[in-house]
LODO-866116 format. One record per residue: x, y, z of N, C-alpha, C, CB in turn; residue number from 1; residue in three letters. Coordinates in nm, 2 decimals. Glycine has a CB too. Layout:
n_x	n_y	n_z	ca_x	ca_y	ca_z	c_x	c_y	c_z	cb_x	cb_y	cb_z	i	aa
X	Y	Z	X	Y	Z	X	Y	Z	X	Y	Z	NUM	ALA
...
***
This chain:
n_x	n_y	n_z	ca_x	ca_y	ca_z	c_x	c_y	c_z	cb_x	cb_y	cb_z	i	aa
10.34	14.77	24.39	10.31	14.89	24.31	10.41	15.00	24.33	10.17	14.94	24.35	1	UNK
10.52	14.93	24.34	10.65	15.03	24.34	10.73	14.96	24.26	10.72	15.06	24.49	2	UNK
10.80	15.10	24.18	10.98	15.08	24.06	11.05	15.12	24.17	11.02	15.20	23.88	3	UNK
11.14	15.04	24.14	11.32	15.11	24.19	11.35	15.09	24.09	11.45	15.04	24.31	4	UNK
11.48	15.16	24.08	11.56	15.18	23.94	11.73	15.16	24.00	11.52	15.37	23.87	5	UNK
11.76	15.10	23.96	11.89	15.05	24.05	12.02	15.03	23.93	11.85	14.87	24.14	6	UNK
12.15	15.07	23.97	12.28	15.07	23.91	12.35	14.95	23.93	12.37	15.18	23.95	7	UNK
12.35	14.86	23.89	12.38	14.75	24.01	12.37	14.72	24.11	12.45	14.73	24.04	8	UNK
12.44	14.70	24.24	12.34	14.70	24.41	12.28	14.82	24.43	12.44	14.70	24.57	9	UNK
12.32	14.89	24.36	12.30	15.06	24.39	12.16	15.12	24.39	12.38	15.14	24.27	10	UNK
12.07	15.14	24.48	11.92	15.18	24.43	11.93	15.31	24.39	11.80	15.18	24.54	11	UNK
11.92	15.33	24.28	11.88	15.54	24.27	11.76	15.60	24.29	11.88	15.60	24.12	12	UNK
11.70	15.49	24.28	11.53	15.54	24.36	11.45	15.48	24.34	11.46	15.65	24.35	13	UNK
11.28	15.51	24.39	11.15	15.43	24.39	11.07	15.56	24.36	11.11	15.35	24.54	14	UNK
10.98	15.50	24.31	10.85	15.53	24.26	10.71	15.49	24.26	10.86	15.55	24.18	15	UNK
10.60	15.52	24.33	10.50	15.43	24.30	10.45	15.41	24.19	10.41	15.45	24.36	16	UNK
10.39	15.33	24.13	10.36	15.29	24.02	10.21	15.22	23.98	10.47	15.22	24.01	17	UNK
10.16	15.21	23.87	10.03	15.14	23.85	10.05	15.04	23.77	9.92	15.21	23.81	18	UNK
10.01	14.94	23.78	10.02	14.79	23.69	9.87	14.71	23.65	10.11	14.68	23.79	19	UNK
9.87	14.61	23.59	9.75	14.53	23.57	9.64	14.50	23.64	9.78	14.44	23.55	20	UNK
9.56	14.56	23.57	9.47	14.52	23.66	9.37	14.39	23.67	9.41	14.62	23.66	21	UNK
9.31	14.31	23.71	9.26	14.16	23.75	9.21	14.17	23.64	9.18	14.12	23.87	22	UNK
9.29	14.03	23.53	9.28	14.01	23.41	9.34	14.08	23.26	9.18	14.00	23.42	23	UNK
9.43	14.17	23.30	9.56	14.26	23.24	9.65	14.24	23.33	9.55	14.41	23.23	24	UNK
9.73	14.17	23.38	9.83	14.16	23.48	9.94	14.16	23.36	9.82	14.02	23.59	25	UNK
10.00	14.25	23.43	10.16	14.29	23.41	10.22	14.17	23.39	10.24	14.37	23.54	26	UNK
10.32	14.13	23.27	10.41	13.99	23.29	10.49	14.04	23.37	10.48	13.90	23.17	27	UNK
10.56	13.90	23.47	10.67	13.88	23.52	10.81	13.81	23.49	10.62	13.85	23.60	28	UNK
10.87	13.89	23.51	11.00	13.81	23.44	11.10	13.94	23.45	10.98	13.74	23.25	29	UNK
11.17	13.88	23.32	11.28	13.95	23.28	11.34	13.96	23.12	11.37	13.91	23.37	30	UNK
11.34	14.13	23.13	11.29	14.14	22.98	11.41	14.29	22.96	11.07	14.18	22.95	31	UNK
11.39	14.34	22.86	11.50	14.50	22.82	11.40	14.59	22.76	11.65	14.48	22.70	32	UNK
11.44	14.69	22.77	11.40	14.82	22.70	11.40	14.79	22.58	11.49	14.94	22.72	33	UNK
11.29	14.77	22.50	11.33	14.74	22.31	11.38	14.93	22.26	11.12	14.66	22.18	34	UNK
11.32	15.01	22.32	11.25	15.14	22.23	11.29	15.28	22.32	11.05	15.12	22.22	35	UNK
11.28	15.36	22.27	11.25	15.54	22.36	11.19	15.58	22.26	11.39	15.67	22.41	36	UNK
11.05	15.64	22.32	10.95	15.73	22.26	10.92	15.81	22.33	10.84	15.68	22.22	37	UNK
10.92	15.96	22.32	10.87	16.02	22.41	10.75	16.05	22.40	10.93	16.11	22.43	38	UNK
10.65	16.02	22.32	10.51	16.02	22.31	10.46	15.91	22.21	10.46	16.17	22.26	39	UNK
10.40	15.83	22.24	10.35	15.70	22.20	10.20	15.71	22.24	10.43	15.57	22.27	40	UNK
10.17	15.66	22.06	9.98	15.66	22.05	9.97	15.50	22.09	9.89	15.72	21.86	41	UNK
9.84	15.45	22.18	9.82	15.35	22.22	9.66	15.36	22.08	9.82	15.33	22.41	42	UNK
9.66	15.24	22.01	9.56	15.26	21.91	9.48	15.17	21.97	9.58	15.23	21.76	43	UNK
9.50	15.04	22.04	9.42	14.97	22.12	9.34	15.05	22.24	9.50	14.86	22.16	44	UNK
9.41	15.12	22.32	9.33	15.19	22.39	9.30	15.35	22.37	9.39	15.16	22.50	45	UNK
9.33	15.40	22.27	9.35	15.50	22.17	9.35	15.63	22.30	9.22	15.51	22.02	46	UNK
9.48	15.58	22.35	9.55	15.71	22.41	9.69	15.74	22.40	9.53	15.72	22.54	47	UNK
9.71	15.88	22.47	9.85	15.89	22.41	9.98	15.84	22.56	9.87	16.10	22.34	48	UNK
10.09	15.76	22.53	10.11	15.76	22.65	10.27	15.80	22.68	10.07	15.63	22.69	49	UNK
10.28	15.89	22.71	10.41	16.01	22.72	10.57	15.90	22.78	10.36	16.17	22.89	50	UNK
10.69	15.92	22.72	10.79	15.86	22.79	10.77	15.71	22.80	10.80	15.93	22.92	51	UNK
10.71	15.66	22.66	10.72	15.50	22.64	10.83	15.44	22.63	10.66	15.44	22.54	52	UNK
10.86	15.34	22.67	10.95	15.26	22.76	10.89	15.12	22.70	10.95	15.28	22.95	53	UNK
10.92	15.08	22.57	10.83	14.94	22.57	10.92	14.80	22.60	10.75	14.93	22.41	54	UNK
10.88	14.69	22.68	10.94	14.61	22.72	10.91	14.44	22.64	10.91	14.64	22.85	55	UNK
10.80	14.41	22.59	10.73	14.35	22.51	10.67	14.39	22.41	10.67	14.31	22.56	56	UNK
10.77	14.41	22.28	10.67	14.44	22.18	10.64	14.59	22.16	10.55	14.38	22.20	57	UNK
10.50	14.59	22.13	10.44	14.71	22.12	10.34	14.72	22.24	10.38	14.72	21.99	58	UNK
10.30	14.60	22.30	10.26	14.60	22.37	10.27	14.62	22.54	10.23	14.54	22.33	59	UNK
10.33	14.59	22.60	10.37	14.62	22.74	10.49	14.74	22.74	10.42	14.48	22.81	60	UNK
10.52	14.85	22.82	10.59	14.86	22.85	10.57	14.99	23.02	10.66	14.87	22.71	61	UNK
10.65	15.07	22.98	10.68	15.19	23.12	10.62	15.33	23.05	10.90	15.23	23.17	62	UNK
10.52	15.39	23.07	10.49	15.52	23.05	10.46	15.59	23.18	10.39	15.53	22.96	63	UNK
10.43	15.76	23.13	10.34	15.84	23.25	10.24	15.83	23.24	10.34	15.97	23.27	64	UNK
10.13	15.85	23.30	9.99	15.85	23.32	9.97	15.87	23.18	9.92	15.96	23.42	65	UNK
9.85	15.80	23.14	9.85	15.82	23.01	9.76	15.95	23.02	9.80	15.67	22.91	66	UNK
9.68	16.01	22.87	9.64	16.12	22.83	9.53	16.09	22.75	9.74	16.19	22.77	67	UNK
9.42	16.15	22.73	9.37	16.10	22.61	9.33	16.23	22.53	9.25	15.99	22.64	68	UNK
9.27	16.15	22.39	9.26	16.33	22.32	9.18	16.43	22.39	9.19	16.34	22.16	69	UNK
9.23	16.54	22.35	9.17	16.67	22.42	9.23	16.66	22.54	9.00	16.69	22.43	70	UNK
9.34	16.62	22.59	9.44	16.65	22.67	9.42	16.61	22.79	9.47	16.76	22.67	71	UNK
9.29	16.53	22.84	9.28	16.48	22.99	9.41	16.40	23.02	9.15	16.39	23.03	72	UNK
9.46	16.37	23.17	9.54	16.30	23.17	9.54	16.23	23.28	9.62	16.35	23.15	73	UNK
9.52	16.08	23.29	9.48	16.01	23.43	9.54	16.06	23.55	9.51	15.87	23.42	74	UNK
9.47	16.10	23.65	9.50	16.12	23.78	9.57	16.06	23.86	9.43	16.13	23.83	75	UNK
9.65	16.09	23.93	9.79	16.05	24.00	9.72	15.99	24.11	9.90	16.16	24.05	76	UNK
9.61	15.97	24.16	9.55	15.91	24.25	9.53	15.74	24.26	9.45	15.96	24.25	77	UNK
9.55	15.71	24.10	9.56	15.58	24.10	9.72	15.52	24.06	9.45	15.53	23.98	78	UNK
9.81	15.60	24.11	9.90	15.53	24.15	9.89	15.45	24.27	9.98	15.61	24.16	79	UNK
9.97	15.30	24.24	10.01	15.24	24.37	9.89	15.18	24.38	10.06	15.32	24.48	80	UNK
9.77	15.15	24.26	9.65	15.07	24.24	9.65	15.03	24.12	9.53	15.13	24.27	81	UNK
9.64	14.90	24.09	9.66	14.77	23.99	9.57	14.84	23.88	9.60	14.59	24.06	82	UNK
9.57	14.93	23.79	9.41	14.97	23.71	9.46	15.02	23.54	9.31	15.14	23.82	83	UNK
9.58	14.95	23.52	9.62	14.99	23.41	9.56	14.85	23.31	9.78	15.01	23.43	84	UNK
9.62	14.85	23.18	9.59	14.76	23.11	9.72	14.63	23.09	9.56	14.82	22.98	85	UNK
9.80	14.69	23.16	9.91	14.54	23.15	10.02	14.66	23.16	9.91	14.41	22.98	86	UNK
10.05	14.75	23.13	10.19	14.84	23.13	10.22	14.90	23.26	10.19	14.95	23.03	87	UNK
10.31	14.95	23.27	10.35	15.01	23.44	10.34	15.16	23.40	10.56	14.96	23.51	88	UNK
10.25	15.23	23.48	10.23	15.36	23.44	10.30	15.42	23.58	10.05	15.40	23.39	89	UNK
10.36	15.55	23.54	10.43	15.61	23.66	10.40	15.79	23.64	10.63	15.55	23.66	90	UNK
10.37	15.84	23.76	10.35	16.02	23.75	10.45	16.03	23.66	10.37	16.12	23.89	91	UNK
10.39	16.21	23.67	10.44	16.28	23.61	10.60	16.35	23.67	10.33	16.37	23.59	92	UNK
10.69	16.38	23.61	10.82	16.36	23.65	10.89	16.25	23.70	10.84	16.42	23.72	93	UNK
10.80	16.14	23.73	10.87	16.01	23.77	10.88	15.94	23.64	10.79	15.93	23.87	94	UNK
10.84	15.92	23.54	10.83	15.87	23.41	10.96	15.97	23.30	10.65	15.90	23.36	95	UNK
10.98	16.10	23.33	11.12	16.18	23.26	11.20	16.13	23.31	11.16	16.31	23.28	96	UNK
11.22	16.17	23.47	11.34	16.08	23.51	11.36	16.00	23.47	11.36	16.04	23.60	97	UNK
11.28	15.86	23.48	11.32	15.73	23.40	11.35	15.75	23.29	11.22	15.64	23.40	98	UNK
11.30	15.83	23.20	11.30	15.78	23.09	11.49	15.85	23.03	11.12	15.84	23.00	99	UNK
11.49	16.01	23.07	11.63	16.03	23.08	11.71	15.93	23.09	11.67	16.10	23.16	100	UNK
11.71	15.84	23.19	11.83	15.83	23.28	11.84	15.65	23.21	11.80	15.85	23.50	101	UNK
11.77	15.58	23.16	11.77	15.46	23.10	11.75	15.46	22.97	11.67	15.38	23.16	102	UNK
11.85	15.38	22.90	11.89	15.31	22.77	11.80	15.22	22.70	12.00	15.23	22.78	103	UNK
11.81	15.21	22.58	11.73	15.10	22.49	11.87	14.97	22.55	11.72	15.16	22.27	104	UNK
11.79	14.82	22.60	11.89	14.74	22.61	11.89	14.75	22.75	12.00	14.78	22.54	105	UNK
11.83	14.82	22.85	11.89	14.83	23.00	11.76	14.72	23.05	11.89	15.02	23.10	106	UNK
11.81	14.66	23.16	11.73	14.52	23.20	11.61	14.57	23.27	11.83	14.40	23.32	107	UNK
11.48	14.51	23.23	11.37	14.54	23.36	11.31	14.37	23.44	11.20	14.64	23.26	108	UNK
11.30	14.43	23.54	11.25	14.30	23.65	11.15	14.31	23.69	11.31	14.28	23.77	109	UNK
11.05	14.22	23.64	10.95	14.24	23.73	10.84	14.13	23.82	10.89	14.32	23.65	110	UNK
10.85	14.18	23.95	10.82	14.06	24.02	10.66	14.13	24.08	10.96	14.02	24.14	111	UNK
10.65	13.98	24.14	10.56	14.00	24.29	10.56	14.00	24.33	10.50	14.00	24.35	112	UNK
10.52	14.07	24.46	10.55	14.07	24.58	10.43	14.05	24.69	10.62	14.17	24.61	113	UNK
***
């Protein structure tokens, strides 16, 4: 339940993170950035999810906690606990950074550990 974000050997940093939860599990592999959205409506789960990063489609990718209308926005407490729908959700300022600092086309890995 942790991103690094790495330059080649190079780590620039970690973040905890939230992923699939039992029976939405996150694919594993290796895949690229298709997109940059800085606010992306989810219509299947009809929320909004800030700094999308999609990796599969329309479907999987890297956002911040998502939001839903009237502006709640999931709590940072379920970071670093599996409870998402299949996408990697990351706090707030950890999801800019990423999303600044990475390209459409930049590689994502994702394993288990």
């Amino acid at each position: 339940q942790r991103l690094e974000y790495r330059l080649g050997p190079k780590s620039l940093g970690s973040f905890p993170v939230s992923t699939g939860r039992p029976g939405h599990s996150t694919p594993v592999g290796t895949f690229a950035i298709l997109d940059k959205k800085p606010r992306a409506w989810s219509r299947a789960a009809r929320l909004w999810m800030p700094y999308w990063l999609p990796f599969i489609g329309t479907t999987y990718g890297l956002h911040e906690l998502p939001e839903w209308p009237g502006g709640k926005k999931e709590g940072a407490a379920h970071l670093g606990k599996p409870v998402s729908g299949g996408c990697i959700r990351l706090g707030v300022g950890a999801a800019k950074t990423l999303y600044d600092w990475v390209d459409v086309g930049t590689q994502v890995t994702i394993k288990k550990t």
